[in-house]
C-alpha positions in Angstrom: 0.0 0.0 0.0 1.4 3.4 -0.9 0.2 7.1 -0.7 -0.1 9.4 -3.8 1.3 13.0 -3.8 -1.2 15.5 -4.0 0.5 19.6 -4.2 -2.2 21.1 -2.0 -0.7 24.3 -2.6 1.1 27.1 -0.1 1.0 27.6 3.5 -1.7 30.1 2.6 -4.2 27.8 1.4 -3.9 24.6 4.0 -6.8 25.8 6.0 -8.5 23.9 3.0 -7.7 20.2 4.9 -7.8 21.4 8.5 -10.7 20.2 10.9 -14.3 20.6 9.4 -13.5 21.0 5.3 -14.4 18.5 2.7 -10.7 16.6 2.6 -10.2 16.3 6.5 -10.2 12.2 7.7 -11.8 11.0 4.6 -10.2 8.0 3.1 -10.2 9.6 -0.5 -8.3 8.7 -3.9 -6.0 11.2 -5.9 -8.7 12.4 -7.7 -11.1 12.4 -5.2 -8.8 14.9 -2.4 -8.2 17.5 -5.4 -12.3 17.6 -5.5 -12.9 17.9 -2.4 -9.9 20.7 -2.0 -11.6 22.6 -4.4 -14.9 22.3 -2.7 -13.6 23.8 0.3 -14.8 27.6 1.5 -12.8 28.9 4.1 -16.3 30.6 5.8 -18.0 27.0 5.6 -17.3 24.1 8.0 -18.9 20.9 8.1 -20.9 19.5 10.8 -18.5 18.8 13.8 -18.0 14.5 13.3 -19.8 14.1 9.8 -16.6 11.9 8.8 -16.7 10.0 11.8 -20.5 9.0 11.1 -19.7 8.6 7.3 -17.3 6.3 7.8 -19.1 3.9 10.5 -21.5 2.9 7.2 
């Protein structure tokens, strides 16, 4: 098992895969952590454990 690279981008922009955006603790592909980077709003959070209870399907 290995890990992909994925450029997220500068400093500036890593808020987009801290705690409560779209690519925090989701066990996503390549292609699938670059959509959900460019989903993320710095104003919008996501309900506080929504991975934990996606993940528990």
């Amino acid at each position: 098992m290995g890990f992909d690279y994925v450029d997220v981008g500068s400093l500036a922009v890593s808020w987009k895969f801290e705690r409560a955006k779209p690519a925090y603790c989701f066990p996503f592909n390549r292609q699938q952590l670059q959509e959900a980077l460019m989903q993320a709003q710095r104003d919008i959070e996501l309900p506080e454990n929504l991975w934990n209870k996606l993940l528990q399907i």
